[in-house]
ZAMARGU-4260 file (C-alpha; in steps of 0.2 Angstrom, whole numbers, plus 5000, padded with zeros to 4 digits):
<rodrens>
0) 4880/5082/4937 | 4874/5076/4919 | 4857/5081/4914 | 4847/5068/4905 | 4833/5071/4890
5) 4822/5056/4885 | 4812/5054/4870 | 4804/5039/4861 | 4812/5037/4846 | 4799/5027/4835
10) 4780/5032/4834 | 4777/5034/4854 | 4770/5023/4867 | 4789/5015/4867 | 4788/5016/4887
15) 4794/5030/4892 | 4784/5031/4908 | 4794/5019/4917 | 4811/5021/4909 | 4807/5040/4916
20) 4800/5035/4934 | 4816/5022/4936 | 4830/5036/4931 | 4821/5047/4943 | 4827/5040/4958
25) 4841/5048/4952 | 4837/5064/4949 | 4831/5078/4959 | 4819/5086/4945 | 4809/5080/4930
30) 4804/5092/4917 | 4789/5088/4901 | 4795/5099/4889 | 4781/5097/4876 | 4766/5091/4870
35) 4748/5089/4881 | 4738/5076/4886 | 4738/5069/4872 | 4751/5058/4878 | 4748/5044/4890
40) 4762/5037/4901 | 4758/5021/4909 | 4767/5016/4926 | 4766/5000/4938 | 4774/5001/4955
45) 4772/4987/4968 | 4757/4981/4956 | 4748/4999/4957 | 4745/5007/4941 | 4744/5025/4937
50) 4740/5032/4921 | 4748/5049/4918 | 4745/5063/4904 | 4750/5080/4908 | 4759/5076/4926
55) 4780/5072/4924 | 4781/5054/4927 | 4791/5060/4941 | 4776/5065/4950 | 4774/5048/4960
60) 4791/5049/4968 | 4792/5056/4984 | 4804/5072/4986 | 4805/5073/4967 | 4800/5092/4959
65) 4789/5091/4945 | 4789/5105/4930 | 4778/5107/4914 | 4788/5118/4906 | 4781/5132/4892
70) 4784/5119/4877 | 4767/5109/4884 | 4752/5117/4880 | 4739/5113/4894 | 4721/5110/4897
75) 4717/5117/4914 | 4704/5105/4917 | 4714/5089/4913 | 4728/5096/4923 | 4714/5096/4938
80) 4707/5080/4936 | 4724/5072/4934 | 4729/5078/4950 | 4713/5074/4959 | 4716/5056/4951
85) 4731/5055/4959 | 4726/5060/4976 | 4713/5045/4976 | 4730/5035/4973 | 4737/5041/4990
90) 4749/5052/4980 | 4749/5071/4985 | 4754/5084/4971 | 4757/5102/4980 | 4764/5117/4977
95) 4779/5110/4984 | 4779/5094/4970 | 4772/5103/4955 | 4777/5118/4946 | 4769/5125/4929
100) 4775/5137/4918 | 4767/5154/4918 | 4772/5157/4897 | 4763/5140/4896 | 4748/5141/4881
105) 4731/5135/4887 | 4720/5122/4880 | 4702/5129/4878 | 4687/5120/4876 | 4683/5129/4859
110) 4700/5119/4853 | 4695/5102/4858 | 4677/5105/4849 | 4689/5113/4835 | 4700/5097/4834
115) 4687/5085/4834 | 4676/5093/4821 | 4691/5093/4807 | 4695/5077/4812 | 4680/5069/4809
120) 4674/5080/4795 | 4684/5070/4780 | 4693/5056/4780 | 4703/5060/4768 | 4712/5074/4780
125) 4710/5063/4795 | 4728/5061/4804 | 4724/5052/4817 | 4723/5065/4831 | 4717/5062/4851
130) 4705/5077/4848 | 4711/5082/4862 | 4710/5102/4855 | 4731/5100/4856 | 4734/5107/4838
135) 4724/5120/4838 | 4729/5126/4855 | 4745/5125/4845 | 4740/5136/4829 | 4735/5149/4842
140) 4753/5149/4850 | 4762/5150/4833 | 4745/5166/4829 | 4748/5175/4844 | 4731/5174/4852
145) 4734/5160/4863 | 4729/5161/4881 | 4741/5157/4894 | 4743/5150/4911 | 4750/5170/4918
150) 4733/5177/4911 | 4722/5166/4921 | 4730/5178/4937 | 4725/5195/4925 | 4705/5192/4923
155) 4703/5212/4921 | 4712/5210/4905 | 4707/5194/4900 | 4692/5199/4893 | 4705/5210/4878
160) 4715/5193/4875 | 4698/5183/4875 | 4692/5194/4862 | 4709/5193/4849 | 4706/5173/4852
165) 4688/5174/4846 | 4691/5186/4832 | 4698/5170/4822 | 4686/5156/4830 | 4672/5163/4827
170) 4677/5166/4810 | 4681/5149/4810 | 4665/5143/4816 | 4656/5152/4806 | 4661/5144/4790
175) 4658/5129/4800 | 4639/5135/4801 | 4642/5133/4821 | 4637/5146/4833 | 4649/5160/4841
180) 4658/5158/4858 | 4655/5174/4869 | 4668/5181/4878 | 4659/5179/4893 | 4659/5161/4892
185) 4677/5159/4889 | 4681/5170/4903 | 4669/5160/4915 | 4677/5144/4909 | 4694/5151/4915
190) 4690/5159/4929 | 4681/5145/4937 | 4699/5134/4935 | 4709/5148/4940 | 4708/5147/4961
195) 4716/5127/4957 | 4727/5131/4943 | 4738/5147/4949 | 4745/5139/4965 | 4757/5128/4955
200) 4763/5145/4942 | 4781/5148/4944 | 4795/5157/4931 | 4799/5140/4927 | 4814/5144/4918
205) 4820/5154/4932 | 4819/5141/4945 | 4827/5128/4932 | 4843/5139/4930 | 4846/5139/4948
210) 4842/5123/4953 | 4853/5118/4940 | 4866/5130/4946 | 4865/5124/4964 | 4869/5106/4957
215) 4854/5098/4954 | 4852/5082/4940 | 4838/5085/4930 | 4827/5074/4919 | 4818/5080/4902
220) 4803/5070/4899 | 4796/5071/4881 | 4779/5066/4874 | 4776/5055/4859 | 4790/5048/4847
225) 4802/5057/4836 | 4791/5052/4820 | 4778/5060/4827 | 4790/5076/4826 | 4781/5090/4816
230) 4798/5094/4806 | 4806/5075/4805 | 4791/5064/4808 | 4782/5057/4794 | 4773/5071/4790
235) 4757/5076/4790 | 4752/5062/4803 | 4762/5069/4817 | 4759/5078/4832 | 4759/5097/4833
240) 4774/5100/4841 | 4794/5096/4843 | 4796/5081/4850 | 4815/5075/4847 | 4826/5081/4862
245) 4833/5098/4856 | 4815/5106/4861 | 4820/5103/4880 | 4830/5117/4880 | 4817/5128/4868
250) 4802/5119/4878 | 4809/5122/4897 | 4819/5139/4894 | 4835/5132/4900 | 4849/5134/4885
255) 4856/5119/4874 | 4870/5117/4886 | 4860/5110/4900 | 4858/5094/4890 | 4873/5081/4896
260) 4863/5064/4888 | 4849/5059/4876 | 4841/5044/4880 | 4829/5037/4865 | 4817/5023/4871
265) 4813/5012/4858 | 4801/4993/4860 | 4808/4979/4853 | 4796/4978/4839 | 4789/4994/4833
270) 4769/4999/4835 | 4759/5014/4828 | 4744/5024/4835 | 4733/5030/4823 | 4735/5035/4806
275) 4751/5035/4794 | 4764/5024/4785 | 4771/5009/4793 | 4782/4999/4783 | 4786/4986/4794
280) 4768/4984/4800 | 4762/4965/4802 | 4741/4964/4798 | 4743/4945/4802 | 4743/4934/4816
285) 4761/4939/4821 | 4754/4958/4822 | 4739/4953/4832 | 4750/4941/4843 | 4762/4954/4848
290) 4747/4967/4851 | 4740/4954/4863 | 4756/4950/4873 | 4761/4967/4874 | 4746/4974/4879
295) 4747/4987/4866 | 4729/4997/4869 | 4733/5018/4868 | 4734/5025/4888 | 4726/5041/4882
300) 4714/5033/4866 | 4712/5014/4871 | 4714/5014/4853 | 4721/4995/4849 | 4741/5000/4841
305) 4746/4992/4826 | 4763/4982/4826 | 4774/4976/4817 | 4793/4969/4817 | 4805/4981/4823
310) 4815/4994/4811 | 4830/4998/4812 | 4832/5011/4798 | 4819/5022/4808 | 4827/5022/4823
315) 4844/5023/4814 | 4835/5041/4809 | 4830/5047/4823 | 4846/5042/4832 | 4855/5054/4822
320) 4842/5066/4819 | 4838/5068/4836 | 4858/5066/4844 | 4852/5052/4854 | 4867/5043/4865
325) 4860/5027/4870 | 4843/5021/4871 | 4833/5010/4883 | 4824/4994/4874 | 4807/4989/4882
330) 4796/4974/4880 | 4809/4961/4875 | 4801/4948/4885 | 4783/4951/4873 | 4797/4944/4861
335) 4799/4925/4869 | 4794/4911/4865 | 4794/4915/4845 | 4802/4906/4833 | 4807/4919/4821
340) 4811/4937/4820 | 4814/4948/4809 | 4822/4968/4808 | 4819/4978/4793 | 4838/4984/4787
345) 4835/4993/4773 | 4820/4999/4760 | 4816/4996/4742 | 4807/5011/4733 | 4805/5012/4714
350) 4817/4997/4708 | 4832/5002/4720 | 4836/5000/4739 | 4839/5014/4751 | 4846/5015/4769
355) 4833/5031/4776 | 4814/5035/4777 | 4812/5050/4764 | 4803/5065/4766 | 4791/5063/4754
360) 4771/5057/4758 | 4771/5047/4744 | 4789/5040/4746 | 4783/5034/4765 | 4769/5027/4759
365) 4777/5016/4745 | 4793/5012/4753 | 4795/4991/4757 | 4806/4982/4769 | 4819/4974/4767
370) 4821/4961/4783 | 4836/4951/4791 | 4828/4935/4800 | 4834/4929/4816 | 4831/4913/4827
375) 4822/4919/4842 | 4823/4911/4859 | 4811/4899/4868 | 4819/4901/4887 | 4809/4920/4897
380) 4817/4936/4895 | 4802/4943/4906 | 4807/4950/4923 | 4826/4949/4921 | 4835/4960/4929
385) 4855/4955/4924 | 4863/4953/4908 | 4866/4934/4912 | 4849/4930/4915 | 4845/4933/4896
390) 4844/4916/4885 | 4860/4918/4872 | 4849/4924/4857 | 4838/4937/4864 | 4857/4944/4868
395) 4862/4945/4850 | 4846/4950/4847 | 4850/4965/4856 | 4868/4967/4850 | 4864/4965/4832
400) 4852/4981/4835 | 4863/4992/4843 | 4875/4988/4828 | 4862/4994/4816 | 4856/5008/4823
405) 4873/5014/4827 | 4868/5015/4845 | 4872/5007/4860 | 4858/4999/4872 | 4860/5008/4889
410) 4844/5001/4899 | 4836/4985/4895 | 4816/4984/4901 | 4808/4965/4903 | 4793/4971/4912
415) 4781/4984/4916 | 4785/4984/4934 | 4798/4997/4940 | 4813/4984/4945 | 4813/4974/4931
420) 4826/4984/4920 | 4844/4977/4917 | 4859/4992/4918 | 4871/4992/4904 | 4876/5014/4906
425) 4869/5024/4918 | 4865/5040/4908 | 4866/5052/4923 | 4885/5045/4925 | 4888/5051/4906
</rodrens>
């Protein structure tokens, strides 16, 4: 039984929500490995729409199990809330349906007030973060003072871990000219989520081994996009955590080998959230055209994305930074109707033309595009569901990417809705 990681291999927000909930049908387990609720995936089944951050999109199957794995870093109150959301939709997350890791690191309210503060103290360190208290919760992991999901069932030594914590926010805060955090407070916070919280805590590493033993398929969600990675992204305007699919294994506590397939999920055009280089990035009518049609507004944010043409140099990277094996396109159909397209091949940085996105902060931010134009197509791609229902150009459209990218096109999305996806390779049949 193959097991199958996706992960957006451009800046995020590449649809991953329903390219997850589809493959689940398959699967008997899906796992998010990193990341917080930062990330917002947005799914449409039989016209109802569900907005999920922290919850597996998995969660709105029936019979599915849903794991948040020790890579995610949680805020107990948004993990609540999310779940009580969902309930108001008719769907039921228990015990049964949910499981959290107990090594999982805690998001407190003193990080999101942390978060926020840097990020709106000077613009010229602003990266562009949800201030959702996600990097900082982060930092604390990485310090060893972090709390964690298995202290919330411990509250007569929680005080002790509270007080390491504090030991280096209130430090912090006071070069901030803010006011101290009590431990008392901190420990009130907690112990008020506890009771809904600890009824979902498992050794998930434990039960994934078995399960996987016992023959079970199971899916790795990721959060964001591989150029939001902190180690390949385009650095310092990425997220705080790993986000290309070798984290799975670190992120769920199953080994390397548990990974059969790596499925990246790219858009046909490419879009960014937020702050950072974007070479391809159109601040024109053609960028605001594709914005409208595509509906690109953040799930988390509502911040409006920026768009652009799509770049096949990046996502040649992340392909082979990130061993991805095939990838599933989305939003082909925001595409129709448009006369022209164009794909960046290639860059041009100080006089001379290179194949890759460099490292460097300055290099990103000067690179330009080089573009191949295409004709586009006038007849719908939306809601197509075979290969033969596409107009002849959106198909070489298709073809001459996976030929860039190195990459073949497994799953091929022309709407939100759940059935409208097209088949090429079933990943769980690697």
């Amino acid at each position: 039984m193959a097991n199958v990681v996706v992960v957006g291999s451009q800046w995020g927000d590449e649809g991953k929500g329903k390219i997850v909930d589809w493959l689940s049908e398959q699967a008997d387990i899906v796992v998010r490995f990193q990341g917080g609720h930062n990330a917002g995936h947005t799914l449409v089944i039989d016209g109802v729409t569900y907005k999920l951050s922290l919850l597996p999109s998995g969660v709105v199957r029936r019979g599915k199990l849903s794991v948040i794995g020790n890579g995610v870093v949680i805020d107990p109150h948004a993990l609540i809330e999310e779940i009580d959301r969902l309930k108001g939709q008719g769907i039921e997350v228990t015990p049964d349906t949910l499981r959290v890791a107990e090594n999982a690191t805690l998001i407190l309210p003193l990080h999101q007030e942390l978060d926020a503060i840097r990020e709106s103290a000077n613009a010229v360190t602003r990266v562009g973060t949800t201030r959702r208290g996600i990097g900082p919760a982060y930092e604390d992991k990485v310090g060893r003072r972090a709390i964690r999901v298995m202290d919330l069932a411990e509250p007569l030594a929680l005080g002790r871990k509270i007080e390491r914590l504090l030991a280096h926010h209130n430090a912090l805060r006071r070069g901030m000219d803010l006011a101290p955090i009590s431990v008392d407070t901190v420990q009130q916070q907690l112990e008020r989520v506890a009771p809904r919280v600890l009824p979902y805590v498992d050794s998930v590493w434990s039960l994934l081994d078995r399960k996987r033993r016992e023959g079970k398929r199971i899916l790795f969600e990721g959060a964001q996009g591989a150029l939001l990675d902190i180690d390949h992204g385009t650095y310092p305007f990425v997220t705080s955590s790993n986000t290309v699919a070798a984290q799975a294994a670190t992120g769920s506590g199953l080994g390397p080998g548990a990974i059969d397939y790596v499925l990246g999920i790219c858009k046909a055009y490419t879009t960014r959230v937020g702050e950072g280089p974007f070479p391809t990035e159109q601040r024109n009518e053609i960028g605001r055209l594709i914005g409208e049609r595509g509906r690109e507004f953040g799930t988390v944010t509502g911040r409006p994305r920026r768009c652009g043409w799509f770049d096949a140099v990046l996502v040649r990277q992340t392909v082979r930074s990130g061993g991805i094996n095939g990838l599933a396109m989305t939003k082909l159909d925001v595409l129709d109707g448009l006369t022209e397209l164009k794909v960046c091949v290639a860059y041009r940085l100080d006089g001379r033309e290179i194949d890759h996105l460099p490292a460097s902060e300055r290099a990103q931010a000067e690179v330009e595009p080089v573009y191949e134009t295409f004709e586009g197509w006038h007849a719908a791609t939306a809601r197509a569901r075979s290969w033969a229902q596409l107009p002849a150009q959106a198909i070489k459209y298709v073809r001459h990417i996976e030929e860039l990218v190195g990459c073949p096109v497994a799953l091929l999305s022309t709407s939100p809705e759940r059935e409208d996806t097209i088949l090429m390779h079933n990943p769980f049949e690697n």
